[in-house]
Chimera marker file (.cmm) of the C-alpha trace (Angstrom):
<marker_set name="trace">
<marker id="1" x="-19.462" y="3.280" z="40.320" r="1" g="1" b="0" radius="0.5"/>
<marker id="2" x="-15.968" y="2.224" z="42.083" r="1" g="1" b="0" radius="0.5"/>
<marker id="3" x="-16.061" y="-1.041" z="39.980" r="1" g="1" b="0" radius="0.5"/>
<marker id="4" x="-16.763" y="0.690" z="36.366" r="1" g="1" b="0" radius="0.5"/>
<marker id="5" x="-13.890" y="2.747" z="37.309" r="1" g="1" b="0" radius="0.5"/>
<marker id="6" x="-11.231" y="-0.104" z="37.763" r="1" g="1" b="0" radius="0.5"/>
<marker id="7" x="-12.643" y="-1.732" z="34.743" r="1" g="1" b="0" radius="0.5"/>
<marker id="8" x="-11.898" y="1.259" z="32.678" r="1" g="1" b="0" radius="0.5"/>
<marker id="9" x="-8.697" y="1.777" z="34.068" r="1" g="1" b="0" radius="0.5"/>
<marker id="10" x="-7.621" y="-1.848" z="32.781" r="1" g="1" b="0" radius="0.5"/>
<marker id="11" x="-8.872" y="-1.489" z="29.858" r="1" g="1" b="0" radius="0.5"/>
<marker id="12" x="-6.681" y="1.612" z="29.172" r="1" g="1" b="0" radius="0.5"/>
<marker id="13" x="-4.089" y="-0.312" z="30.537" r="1" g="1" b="0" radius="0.5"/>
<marker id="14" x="-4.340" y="-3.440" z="28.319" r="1" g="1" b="0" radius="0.5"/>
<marker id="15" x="-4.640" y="-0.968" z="25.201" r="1" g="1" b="0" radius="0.5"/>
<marker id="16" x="-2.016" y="0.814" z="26.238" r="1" g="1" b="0" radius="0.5"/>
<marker id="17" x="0.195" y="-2.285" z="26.375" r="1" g="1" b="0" radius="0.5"/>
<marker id="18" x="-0.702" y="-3.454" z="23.401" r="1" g="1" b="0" radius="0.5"/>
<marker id="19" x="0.240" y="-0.424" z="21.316" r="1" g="1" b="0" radius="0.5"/>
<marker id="20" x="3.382" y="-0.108" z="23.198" r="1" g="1" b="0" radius="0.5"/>
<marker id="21" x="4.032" y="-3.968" z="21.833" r="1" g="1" b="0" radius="0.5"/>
<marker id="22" x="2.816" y="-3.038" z="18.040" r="1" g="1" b="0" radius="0.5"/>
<marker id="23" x="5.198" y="-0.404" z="18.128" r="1" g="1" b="0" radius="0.5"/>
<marker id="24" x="8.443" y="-2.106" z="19.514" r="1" g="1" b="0" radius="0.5"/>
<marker id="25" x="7.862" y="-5.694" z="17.367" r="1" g="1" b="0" radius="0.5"/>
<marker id="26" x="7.147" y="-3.434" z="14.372" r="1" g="1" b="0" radius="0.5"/>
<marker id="27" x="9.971" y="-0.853" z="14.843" r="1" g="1" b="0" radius="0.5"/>
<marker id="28" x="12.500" y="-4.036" z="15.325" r="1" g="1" b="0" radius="0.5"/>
<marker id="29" x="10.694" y="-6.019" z="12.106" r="1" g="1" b="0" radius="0.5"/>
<marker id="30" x="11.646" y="-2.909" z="10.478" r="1" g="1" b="0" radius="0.5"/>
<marker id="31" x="14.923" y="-2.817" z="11.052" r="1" g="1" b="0" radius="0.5"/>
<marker id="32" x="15.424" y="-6.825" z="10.407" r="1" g="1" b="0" radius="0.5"/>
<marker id="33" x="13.995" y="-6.498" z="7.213" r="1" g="1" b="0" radius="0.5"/>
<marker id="34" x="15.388" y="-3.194" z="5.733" r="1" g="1" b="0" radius="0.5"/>
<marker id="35" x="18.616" y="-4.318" z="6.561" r="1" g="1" b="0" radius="0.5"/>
<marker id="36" x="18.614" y="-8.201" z="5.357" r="1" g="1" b="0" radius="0.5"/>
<marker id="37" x="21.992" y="-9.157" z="4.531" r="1" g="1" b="0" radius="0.5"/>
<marker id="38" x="21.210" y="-12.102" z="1.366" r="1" g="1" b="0" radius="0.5"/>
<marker id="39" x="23.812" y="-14.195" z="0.645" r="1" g="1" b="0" radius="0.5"/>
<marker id="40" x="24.693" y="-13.418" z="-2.811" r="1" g="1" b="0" radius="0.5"/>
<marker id="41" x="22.289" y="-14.934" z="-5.001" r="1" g="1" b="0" radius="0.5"/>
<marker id="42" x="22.899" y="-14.196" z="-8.421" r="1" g="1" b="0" radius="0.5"/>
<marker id="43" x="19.493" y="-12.332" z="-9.538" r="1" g="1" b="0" radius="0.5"/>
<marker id="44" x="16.987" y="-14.510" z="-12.101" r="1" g="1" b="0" radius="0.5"/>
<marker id="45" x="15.067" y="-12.751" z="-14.045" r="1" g="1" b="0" radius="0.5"/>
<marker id="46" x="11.149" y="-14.630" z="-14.328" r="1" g="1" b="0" radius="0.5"/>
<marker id="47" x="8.926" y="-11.390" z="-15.456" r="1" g="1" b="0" radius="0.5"/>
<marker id="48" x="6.290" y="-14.214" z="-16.381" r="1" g="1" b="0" radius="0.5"/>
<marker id="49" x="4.558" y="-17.223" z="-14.664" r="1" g="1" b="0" radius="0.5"/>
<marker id="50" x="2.118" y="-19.437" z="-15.433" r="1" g="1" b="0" radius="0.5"/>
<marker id="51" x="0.566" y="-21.272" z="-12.770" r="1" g="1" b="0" radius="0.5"/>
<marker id="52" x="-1.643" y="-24.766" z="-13.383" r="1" g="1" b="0" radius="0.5"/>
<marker id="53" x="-5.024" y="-22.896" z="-12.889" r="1" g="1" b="0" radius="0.5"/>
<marker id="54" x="-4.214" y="-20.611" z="-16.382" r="1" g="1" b="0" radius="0.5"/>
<marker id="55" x="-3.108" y="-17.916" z="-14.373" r="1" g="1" b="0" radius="0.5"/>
<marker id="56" x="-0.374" y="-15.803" z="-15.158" r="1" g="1" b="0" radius="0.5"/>
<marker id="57" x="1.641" y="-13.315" z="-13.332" r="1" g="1" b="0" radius="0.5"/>
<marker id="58" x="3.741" y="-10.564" z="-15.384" r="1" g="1" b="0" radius="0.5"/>
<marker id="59" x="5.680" y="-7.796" z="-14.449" r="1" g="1" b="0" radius="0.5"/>
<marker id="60" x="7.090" y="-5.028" z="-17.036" r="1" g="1" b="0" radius="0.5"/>
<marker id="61" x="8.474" y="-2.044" z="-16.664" r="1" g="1" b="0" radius="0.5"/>
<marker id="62" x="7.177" y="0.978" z="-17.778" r="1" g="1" b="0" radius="0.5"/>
<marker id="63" x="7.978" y="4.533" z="-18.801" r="1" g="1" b="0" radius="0.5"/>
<marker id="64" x="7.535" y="7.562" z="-16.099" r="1" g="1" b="0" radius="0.5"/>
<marker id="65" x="8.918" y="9.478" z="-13.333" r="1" g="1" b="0" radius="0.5"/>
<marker id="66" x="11.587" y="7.158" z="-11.749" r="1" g="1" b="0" radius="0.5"/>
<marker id="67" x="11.384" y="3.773" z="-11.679" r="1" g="1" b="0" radius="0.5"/>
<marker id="68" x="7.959" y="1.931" z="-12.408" r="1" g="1" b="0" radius="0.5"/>
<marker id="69" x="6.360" y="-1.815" z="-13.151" r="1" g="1" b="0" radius="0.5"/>
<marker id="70" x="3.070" y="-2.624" z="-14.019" r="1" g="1" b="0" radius="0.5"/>
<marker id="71" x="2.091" y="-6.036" z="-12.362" r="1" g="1" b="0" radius="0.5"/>
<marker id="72" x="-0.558" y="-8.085" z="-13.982" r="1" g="1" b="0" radius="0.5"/>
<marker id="73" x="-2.613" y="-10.945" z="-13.396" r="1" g="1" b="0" radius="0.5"/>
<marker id="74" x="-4.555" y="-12.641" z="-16.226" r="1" g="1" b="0" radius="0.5"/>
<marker id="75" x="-6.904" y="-15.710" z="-16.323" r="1" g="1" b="0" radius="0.5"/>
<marker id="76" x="-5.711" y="-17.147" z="-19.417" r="1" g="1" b="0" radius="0.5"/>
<marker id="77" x="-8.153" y="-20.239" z="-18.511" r="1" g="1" b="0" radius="0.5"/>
<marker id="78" x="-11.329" y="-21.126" z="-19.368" r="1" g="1" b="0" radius="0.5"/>
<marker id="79" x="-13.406" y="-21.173" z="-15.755" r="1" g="1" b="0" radius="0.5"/>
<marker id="80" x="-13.513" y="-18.073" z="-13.784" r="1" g="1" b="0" radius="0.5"/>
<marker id="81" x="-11.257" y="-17.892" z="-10.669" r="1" g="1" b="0" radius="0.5"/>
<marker id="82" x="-11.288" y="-16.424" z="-7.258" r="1" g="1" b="0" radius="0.5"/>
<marker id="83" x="-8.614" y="-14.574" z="-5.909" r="1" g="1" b="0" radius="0.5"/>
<marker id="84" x="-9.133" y="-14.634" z="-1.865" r="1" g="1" b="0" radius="0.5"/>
<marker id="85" x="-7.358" y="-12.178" z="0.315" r="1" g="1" b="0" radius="0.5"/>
<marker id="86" x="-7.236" y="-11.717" z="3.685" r="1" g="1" b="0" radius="0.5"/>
<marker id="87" x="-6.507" y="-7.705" z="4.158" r="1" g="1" b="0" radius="0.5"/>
<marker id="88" x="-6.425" y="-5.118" z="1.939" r="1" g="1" b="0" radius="0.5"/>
<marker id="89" x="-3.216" y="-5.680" z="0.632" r="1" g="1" b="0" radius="0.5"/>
<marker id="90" x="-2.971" y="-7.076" z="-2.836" r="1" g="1" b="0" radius="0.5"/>
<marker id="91" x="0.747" y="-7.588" z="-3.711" r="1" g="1" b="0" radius="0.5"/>
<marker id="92" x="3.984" y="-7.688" z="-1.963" r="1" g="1" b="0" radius="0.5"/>
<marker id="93" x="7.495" y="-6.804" z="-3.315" r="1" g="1" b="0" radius="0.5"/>
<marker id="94" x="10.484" y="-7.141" z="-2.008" r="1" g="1" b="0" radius="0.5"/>
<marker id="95" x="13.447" y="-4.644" z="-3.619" r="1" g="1" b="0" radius="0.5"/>
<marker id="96" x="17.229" y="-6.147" z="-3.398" r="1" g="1" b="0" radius="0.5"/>
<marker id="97" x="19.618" y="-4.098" z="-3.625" r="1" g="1" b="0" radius="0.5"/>
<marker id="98" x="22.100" y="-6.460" z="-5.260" r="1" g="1" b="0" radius="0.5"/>
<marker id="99" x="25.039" y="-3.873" z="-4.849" r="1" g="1" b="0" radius="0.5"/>
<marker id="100" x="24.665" y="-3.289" z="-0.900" r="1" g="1" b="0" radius="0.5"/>
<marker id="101" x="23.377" y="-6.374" z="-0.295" r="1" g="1" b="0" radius="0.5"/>
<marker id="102" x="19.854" y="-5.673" z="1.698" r="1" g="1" b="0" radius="0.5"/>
<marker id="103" x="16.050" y="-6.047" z="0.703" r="1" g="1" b="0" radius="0.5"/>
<marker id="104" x="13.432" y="-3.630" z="1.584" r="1" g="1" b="0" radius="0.5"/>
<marker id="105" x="9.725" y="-5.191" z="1.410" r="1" g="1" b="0" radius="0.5"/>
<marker id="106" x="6.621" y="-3.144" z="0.416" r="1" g="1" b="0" radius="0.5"/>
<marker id="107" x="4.629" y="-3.848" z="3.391" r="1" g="1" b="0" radius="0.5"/>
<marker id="108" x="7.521" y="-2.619" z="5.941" r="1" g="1" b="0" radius="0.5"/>
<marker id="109" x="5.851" y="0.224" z="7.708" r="1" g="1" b="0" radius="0.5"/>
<marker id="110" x="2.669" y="0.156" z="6.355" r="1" g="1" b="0" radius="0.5"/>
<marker id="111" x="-0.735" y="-1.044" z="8.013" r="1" g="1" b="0" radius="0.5"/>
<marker id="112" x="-2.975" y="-2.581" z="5.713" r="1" g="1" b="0" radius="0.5"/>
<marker id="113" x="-6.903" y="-3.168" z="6.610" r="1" g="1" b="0" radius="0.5"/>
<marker id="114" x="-7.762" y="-6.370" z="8.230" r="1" g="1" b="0" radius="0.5"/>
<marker id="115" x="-10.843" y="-7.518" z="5.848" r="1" g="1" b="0" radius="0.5"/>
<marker id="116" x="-11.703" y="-10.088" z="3.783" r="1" g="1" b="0" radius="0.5"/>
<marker id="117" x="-11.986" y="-9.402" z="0.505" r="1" g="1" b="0" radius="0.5"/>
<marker id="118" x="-12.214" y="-11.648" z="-3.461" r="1" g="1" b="0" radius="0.5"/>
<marker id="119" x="-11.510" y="-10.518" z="-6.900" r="1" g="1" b="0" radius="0.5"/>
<marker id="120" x="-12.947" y="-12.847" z="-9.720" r="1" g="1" b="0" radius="0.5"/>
<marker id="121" x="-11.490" y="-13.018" z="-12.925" r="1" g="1" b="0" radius="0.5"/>
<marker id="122" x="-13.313" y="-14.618" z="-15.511" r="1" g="1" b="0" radius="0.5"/>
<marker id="123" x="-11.307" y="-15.938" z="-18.647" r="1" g="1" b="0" radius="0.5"/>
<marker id="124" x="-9.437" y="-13.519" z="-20.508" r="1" g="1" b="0" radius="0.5"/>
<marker id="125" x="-9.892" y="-10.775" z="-18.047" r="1" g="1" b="0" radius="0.5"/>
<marker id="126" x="-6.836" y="-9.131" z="-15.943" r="1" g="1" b="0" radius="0.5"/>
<marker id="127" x="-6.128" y="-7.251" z="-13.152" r="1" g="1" b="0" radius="0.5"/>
<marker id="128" x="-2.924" y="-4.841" z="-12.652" r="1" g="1" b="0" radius="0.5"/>
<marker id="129" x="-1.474" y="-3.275" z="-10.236" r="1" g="1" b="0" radius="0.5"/>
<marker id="130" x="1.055" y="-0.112" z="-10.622" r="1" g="1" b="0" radius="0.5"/>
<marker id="131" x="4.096" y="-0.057" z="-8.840" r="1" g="1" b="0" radius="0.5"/>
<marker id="132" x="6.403" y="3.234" z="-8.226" r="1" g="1" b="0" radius="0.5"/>
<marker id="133" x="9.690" y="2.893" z="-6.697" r="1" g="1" b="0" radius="0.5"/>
<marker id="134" x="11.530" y="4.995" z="-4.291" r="1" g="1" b="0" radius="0.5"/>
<marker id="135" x="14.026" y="6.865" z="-5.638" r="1" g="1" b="0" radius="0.5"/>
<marker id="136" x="16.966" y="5.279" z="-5.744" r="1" g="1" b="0" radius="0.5"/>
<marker id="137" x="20.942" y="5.130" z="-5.477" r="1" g="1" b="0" radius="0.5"/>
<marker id="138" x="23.082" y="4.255" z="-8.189" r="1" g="1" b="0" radius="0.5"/>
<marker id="139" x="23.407" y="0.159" z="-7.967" r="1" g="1" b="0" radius="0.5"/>
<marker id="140" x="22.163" y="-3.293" z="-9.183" r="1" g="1" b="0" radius="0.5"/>
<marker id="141" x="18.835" y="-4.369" z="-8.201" r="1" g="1" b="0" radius="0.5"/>
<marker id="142" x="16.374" y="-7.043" z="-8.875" r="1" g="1" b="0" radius="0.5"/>
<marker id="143" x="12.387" y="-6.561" z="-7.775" r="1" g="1" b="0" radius="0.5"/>
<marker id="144" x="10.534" y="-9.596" z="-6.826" r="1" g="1" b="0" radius="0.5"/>
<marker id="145" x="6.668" y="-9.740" z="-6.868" r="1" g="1" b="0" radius="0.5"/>
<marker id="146" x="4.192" y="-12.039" z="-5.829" r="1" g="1" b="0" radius="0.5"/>
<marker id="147" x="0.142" y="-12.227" z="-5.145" r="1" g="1" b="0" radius="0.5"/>
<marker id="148" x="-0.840" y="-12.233" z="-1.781" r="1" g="1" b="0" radius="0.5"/>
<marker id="149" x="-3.997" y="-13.972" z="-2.710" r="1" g="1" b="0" radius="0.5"/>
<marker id="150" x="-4.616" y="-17.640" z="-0.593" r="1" g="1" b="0" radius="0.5"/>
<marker id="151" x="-2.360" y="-20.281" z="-2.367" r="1" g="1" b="0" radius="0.5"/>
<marker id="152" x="-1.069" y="-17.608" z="-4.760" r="1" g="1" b="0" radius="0.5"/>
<marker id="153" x="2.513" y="-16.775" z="-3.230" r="1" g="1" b="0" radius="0.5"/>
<marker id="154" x="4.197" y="-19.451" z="-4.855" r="1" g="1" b="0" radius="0.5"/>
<marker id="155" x="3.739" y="-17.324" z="-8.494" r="1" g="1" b="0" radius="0.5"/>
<marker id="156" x="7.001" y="-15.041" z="-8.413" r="1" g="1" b="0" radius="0.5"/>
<marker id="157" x="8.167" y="-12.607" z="-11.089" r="1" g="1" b="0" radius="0.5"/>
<marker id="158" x="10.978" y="-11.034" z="-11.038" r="1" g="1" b="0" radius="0.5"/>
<marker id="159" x="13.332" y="-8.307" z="-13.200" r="1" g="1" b="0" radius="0.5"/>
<marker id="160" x="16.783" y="-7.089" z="-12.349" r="1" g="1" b="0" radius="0.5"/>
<marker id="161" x="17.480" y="-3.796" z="-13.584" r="1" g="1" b="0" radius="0.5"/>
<marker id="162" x="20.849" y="-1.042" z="-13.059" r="1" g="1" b="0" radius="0.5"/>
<marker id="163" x="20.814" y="2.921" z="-11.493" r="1" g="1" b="0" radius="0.5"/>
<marker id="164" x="23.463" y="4.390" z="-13.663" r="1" g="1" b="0" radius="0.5"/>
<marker id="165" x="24.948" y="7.185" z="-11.544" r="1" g="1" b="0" radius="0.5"/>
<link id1="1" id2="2" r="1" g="1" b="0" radius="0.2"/>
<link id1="2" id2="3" r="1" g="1" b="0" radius="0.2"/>
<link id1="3" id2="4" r="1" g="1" b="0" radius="0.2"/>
<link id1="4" id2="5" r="1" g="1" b="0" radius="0.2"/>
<link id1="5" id2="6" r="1" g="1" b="0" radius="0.2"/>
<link id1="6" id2="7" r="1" g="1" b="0" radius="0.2"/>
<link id1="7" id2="8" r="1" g="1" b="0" radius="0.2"/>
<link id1="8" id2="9" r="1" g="1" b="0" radius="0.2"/>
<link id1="9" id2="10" r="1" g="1" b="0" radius="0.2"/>
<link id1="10" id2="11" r="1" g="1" b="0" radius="0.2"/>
<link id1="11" id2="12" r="1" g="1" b="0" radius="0.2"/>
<link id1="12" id2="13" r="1" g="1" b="0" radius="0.2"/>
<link id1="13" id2="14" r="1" g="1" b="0" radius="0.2"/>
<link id1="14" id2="15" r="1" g="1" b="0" radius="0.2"/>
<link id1="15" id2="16" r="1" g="1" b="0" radius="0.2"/>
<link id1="16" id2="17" r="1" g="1" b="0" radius="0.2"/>
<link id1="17" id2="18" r="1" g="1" b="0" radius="0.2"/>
<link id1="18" id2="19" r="1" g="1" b="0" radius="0.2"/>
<link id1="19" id2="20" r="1" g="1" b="0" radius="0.2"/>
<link id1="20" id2="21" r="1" g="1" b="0" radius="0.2"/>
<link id1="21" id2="22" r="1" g="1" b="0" radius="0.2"/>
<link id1="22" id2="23" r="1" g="1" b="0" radius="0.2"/>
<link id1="23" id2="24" r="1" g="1" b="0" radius="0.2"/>
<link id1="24" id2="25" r="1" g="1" b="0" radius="0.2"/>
<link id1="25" id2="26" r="1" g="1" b="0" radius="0.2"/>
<link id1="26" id2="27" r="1" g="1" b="0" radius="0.2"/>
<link id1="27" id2="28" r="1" g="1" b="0" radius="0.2"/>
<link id1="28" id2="29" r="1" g="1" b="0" radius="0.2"/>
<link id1="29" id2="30" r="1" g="1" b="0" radius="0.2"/>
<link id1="30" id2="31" r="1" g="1" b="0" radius="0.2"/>
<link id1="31" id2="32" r="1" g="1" b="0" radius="0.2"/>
<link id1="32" id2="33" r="1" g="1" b="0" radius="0.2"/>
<link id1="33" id2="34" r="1" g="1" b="0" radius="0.2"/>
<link id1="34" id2="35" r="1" g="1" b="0" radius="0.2"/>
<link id1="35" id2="36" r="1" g="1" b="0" radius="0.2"/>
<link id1="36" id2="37" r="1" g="1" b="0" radius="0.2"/>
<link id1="37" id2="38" r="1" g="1" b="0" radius="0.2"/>
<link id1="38" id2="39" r="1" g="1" b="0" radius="0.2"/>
<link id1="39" id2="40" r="1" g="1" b="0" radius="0.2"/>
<link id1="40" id2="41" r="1" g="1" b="0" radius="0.2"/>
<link id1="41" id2="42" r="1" g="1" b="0" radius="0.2"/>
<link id1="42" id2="43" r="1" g="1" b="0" radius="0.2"/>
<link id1="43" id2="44" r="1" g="1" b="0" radius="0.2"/>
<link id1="44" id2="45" r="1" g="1" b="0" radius="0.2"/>
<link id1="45" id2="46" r="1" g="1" b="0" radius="0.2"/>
<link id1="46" id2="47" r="1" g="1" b="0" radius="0.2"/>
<link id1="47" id2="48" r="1" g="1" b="0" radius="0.2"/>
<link id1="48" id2="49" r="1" g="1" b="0" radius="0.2"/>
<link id1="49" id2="50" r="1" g="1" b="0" radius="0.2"/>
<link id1="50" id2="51" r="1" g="1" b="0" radius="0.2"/>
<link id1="51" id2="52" r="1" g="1" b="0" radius="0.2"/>
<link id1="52" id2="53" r="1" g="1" b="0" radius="0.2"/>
<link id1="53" id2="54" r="1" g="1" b="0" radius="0.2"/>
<link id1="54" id2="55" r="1" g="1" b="0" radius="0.2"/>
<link id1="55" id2="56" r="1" g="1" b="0" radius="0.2"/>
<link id1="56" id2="57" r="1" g="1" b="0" radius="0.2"/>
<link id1="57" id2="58" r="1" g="1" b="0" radius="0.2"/>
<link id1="58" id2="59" r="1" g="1" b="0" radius="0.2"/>
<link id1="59" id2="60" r="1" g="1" b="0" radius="0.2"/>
<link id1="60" id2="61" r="1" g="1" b="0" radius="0.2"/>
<link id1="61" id2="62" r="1" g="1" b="0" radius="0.2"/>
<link id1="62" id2="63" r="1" g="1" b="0" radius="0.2"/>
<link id1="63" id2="64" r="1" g="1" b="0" radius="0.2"/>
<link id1="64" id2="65" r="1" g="1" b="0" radius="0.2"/>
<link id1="65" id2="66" r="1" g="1" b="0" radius="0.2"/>
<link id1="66" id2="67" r="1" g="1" b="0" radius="0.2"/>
<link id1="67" id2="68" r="1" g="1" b="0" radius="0.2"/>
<link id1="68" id2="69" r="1" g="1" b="0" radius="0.2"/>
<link id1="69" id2="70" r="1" g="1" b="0" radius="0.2"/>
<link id1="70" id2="71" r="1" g="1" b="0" radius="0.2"/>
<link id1="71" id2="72" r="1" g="1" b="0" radius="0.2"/>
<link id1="72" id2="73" r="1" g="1" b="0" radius="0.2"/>
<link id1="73" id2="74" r="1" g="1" b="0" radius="0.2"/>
<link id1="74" id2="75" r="1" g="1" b="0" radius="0.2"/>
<link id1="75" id2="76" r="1" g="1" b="0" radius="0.2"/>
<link id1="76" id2="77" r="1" g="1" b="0" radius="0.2"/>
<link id1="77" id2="78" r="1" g="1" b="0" radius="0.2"/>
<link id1="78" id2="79" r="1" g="1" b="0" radius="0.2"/>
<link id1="79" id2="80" r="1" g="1" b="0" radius="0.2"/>
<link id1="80" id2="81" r="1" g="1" b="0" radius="0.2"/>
<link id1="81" id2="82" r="1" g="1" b="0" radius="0.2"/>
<link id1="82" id2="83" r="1" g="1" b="0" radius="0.2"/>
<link id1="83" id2="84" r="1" g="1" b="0" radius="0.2"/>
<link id1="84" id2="85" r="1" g="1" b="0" radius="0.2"/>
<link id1="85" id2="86" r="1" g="1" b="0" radius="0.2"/>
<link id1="86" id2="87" r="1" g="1" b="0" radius="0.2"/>
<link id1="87" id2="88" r="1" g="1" b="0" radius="0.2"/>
<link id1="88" id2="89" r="1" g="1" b="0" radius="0.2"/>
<link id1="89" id2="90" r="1" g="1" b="0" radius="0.2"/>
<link id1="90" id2="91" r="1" g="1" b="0" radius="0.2"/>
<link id1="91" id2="92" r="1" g="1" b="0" radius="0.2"/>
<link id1="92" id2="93" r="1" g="1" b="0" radius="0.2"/>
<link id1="93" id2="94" r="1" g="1" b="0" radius="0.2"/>
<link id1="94" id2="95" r="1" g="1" b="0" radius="0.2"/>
<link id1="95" id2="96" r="1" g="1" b="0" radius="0.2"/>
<link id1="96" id2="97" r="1" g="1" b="0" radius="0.2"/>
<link id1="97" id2="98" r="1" g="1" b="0" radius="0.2"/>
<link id1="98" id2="99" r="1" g="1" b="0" radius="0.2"/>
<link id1="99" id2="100" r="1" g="1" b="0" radius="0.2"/>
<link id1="100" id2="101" r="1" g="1" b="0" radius="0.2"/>
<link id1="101" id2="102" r="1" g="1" b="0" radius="0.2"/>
<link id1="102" id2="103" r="1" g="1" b="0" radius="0.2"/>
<link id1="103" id2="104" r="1" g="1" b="0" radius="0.2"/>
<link id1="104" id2="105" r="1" g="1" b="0" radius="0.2"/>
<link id1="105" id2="106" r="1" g="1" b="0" radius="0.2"/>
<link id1="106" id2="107" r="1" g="1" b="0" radius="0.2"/>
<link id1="107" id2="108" r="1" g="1" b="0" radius="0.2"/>
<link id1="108" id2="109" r="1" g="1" b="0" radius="0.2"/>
<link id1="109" id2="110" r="1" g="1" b="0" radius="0.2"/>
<link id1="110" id2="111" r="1" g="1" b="0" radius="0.2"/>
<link id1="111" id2="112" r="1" g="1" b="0" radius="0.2"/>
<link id1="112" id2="113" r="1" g="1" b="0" radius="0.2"/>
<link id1="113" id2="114" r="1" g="1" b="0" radius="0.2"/>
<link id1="114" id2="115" r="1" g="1" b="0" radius="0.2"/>
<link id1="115" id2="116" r="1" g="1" b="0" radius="0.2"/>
<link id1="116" id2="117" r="1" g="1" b="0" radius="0.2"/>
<link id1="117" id2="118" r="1" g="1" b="0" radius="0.2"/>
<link id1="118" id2="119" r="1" g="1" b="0" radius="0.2"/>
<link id1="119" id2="120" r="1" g="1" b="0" radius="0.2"/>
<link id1="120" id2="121" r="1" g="1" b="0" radius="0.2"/>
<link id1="121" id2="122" r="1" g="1" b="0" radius="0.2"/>
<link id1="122" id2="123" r="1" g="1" b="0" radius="0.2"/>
<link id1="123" id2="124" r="1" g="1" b="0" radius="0.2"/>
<link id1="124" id2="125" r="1" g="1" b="0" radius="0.2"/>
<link id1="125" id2="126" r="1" g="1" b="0" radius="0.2"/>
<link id1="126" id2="127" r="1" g="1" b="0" radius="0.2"/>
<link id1="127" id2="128" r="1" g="1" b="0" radius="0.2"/>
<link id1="128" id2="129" r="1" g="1" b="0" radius="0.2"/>
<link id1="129" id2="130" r="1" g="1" b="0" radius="0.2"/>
<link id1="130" id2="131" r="1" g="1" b="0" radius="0.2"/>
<link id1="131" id2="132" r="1" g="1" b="0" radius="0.2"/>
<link id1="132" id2="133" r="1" g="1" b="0" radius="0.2"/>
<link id1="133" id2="134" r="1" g="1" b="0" radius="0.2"/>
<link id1="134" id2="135" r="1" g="1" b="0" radius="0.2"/>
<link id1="135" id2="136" r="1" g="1" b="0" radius="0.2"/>
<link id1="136" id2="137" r="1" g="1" b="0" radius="0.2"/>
<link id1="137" id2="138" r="1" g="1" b="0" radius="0.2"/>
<link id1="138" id2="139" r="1" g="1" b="0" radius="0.2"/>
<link id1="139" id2="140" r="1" g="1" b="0" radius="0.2"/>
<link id1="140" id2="141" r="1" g="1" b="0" radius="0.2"/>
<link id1="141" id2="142" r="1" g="1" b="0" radius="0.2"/>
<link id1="142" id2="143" r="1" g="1" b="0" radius="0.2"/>
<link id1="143" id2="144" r="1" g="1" b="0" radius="0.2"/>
<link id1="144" id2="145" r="1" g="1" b="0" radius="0.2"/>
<link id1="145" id2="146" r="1" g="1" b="0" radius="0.2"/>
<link id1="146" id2="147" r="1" g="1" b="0" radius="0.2"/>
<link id1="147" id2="148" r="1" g="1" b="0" radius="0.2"/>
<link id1="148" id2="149" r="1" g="1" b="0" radius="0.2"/>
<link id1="149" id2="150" r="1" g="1" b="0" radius="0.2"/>
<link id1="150" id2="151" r="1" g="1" b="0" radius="0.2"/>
<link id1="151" id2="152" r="1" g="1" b="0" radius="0.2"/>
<link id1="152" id2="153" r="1" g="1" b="0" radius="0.2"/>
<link id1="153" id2="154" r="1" g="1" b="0" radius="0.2"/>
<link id1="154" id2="155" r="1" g="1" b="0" radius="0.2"/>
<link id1="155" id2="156" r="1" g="1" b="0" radius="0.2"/>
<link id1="156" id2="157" r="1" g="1" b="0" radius="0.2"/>
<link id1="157" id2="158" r="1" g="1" b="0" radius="0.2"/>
<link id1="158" id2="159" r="1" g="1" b="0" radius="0.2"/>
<link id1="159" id2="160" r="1" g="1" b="0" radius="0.2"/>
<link id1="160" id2="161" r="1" g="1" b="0" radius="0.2"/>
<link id1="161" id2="162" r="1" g="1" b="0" radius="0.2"/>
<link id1="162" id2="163" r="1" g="1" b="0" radius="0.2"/>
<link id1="163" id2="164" r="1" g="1" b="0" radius="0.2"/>
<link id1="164" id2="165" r="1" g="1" b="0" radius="0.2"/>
</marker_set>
């Protein structure tokens, strides 16, 4: 009985120390990111790519309560492709704030489900993904998208657009 005690009581322990870790790398990943500085870049727009495989990755804005892009992914080839992913997560974006100079990332702050997971497309089909904007302050920006799919990452759109005061 003395023994199943102790082993409980590290195992709390070890739990315990590991949230206290998840919390201090991602509070300090959170401020490192929200706050990159860039180094003045001049924004390129690319809101389409086509990658070797016939895929191709589009973003466009559309109309609707702040500011909003549809991102799309179409097999414009003729075999049918697999999209592997490794969480939940489909896309990532990063916003720059071209004015201030910082980037804020979609996944900062958010957990996403560790599973494996494919999408097929077969030829001619799509798949899109909606993306809604914090509000934001008057200024330049430019949003940068990308698939988090294996060996997809490489495929970024992009579109720089102005918050009139």
């Amino acid at each position: 009985m003395k023994r199943s005690g102790v082993i409980a009581l590290s195992l709390i322990l070890i739990l315990g120390l590991i949230g206290v870790t998840y919390l201090l790398v991602n509070q300090s990943n959170e401020q490192d990111n929200n706050e990159v500085q860039n180094e003045g870049d001049d924004p390129v727009n690319q809101p389409k790519v086509t990658a070797d495989n016939g895929l191709t990755f589009e973003l466009v804005e559309v109309e609707g309560n702040g500011k909003a892009f549809k991102y799309t992914v179409t097999n414009e080839g003729s075999k049918e492709i697999k999209l592997s992913f490794t969480t939940s997560q489909r896309y990532e974006y990063e916003l720059r704030n071209i004015t201030e100079g910082t980037t804020t990332k979609y996944s900062n702050g958010r957990a996403f489900m560790q599973v494996l997971g494919d999408t097929k497309l077969a030829p001619g089909k799509s798949v899109s993904y909606d993306i809604s904007l914090p509000t934001l302050k008057p200024g330049e920006y430019q949003l940068t998208v990308y698939l988090v799919a294996k060996d997809m990452s490489e495929y970024v759109v992009s579109e720089s657009f102005v918050i009139e005061e």
